[in-house]
N, C-alpha and C positions, 0 to 999 in steps of 0.2 A: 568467445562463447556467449550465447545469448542466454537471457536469464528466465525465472519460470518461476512458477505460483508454488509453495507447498500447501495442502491443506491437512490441518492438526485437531486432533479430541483433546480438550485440556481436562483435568481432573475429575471436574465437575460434570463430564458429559456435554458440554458445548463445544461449537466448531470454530476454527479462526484459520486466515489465511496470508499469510505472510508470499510478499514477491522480492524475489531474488537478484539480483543482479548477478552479471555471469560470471562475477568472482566469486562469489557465495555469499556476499554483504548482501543484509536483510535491508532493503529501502523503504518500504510498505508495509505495515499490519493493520490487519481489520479489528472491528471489534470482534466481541464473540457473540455466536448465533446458536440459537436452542436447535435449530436446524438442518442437516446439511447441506438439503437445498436450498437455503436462505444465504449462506458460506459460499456456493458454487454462486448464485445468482452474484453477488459482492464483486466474484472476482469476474463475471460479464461485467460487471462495472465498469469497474478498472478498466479491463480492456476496452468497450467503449468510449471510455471519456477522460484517458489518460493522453491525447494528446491534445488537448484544447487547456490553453491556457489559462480564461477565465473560470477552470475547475480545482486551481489550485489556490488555496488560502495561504497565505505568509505567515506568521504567525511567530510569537515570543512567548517562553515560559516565563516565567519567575525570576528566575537562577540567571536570566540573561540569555539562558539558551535559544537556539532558535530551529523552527522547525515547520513542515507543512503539510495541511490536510487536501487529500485531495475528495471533493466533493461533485456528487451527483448533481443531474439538471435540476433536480429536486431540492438541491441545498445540501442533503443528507453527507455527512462525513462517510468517504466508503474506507478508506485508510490511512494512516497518520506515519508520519515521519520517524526517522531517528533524530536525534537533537544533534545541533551543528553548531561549531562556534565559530562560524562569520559567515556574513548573506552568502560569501562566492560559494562557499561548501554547499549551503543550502541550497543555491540557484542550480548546483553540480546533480543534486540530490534528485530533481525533479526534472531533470533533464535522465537524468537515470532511468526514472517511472516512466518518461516518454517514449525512452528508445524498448525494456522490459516490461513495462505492461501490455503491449499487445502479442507476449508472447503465448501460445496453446498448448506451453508444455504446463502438465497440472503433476504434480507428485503426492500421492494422496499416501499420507501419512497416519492416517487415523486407524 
């Protein structure tokens, strides 16, 4: 099954969007946007620029964990990782976002 975007209102009235993998593991979340078109725009994002390698940042918490941002031609963080504890998970992780972010199914959740 292939994977899909949900897009969410969190408490405070802002929007965020999380992409799915087709098992239902979350591999992507956006920030949140005051917006909802600024939320729907995020997830052109993704779709745009989730196959291009040089748009994914590597990166290390703290804690040792490890995790990655995938970022617009702009620079801009468009969504960030779940944390992984060794590169192969991580490298598994954005290979995920590869095949799933240029899915067009949106579940609008809000």
């Amino acid at each position: 099954m292939a994977g899909w975007f949900e897009l969410s209102k969190s408490t405070d009235g802002q929007f965020r969007f999380i992409l799915k993998a087709g098992n239902a593991e979350t591999i992507l979340t956006s920030e949140l946007y005051k917006a909802r078109a600024s939320a729907e725009n995020g997830i052109a994002s993704v779709q745009a620029n989730c196959q291009s390698e040089d748009r994914y940042e590597k990166k290390s918490a703290s804690n040792g964990k490890l995790y990655f941002n995938l970022k617009a031609a702009n620079s801009q963080v468009i969504g960030t990782s779940q944390m992984y504890a060794s590169e192969s998970t991580r490298d598994a992780g954005i290979s995920s976002v590869k095949s799933n972010g240029v899915s067009q199914v949106v579940k609008d959740n809000t």
